[in-house]
N, C-alpha and C positions, 0 to 999 in steps of 0.2 A: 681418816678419810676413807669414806667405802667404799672396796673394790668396782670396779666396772669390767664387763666386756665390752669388745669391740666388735660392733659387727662390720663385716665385709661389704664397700661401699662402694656404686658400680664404676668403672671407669668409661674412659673413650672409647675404648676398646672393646666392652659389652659391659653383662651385666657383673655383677659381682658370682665367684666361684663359691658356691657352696659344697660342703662335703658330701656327700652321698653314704658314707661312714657314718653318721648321727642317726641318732635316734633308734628305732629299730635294725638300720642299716649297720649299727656297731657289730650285732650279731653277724648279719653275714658277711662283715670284713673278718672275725672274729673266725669263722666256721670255714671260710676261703683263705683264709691263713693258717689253719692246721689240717688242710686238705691238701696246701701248695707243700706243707714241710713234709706229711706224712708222704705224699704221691711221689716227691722229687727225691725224698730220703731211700722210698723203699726203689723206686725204679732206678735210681744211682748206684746201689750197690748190686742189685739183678747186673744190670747194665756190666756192670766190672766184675763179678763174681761167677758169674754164670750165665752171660749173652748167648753161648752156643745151644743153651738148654729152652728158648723161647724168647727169641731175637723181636718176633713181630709183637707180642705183650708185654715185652717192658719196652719197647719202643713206644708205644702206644701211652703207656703210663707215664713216662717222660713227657711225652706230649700232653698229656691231662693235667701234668706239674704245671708247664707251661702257660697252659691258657688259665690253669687256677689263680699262679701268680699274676698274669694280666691283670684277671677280674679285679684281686684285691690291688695291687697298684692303683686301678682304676676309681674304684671306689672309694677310697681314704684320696686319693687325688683331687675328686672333684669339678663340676663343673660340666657343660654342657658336652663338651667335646666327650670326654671322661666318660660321661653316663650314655652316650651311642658308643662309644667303643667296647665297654662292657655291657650292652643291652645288646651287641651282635654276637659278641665273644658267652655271653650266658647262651645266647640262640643255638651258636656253635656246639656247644659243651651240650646242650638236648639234643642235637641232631646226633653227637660223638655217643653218648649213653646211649640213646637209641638202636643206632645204627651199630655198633661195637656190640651191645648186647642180643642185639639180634644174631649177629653172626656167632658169635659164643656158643647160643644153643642150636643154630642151625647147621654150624662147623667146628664140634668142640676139639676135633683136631689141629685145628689150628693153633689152638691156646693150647699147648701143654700146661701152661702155668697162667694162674688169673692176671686181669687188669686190673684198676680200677674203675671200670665200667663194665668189666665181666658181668653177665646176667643182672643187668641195670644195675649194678653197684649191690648186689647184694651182700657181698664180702664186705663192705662199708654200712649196711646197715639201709642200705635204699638210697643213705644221702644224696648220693650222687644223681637219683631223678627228683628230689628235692629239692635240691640247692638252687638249680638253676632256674628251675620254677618258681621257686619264690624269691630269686635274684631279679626274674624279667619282671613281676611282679613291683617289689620294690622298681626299680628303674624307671617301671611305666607310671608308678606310683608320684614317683620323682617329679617324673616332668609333667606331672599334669599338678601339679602344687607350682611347678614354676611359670608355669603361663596362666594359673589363675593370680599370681601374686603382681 
């Protein structure tokens, strides 16, 4: 007998949750899960190792941990709720690289030591003004496939 999938069937409750994770979306659950590991791994051990050395850039990277892991939670999660939580939290994370990278080169004394949104993410390779761009992207992507459906 040949396999079947099952798709997700709506209930009383709304429509049915689909993943936000599929398709293209694989990748940037894929890229927001090795940005939550690297961010949290390296700002966790700043954090314990050398907090007195640049208290306010690993704080800040902690917090980029954070909202990274949001995103990906959000996204492998699914559903409508899920894709505004993470279509503000990507907004968020543009406004954080922005604003974070602004201050970087305008106040490099502040940062003894990079973020990960130091000078837009350069130290990352830019990703970090990427990702979320094409995270709102996807998202907005999202939800206009779900109200034409």
């Amino acid at each position: 007998m040949p396999e079947t999938t099952r798709t997700p069937q709506p209930t009383e409750a709304g429509p049915a949750r689909r993943s936000l994770g599929t398709g293209p979306g694989r990748l940037l659950v894929a890229l927001y899960g090795v940005f939550t590991v690297a961010a949290a791994s390296r700002s966790l051990y700043q954090l314990l190792a050398q907090f007195d050395r640049a208290p306010l850039a690993y704080g800040l990277s902690a917090g980029s941990a954070l909202v990274y892991g949001f995103i990906t939670f959000s996204l492998v999660r699914g559903g409508e709720g899920a894709r505004r939580a993470a279509f503000a939290c990507c907004a968020l994370e543009l406004l954080g690289v922005f604003g974070i990278g602004t201050w970087t080169l305008l106040d490099p004394s502040a940062f003894p030591d990079a973020t990960v949104w130091s000078d837009y993410g350069m130290g990352y390779l830019f990703i970090p003004v990427f990702l979320p761009v094409t995270g709102l992207l996807w998202l907005r992507r999202s939800r206009t496939e779900r109200t034409a459906a």
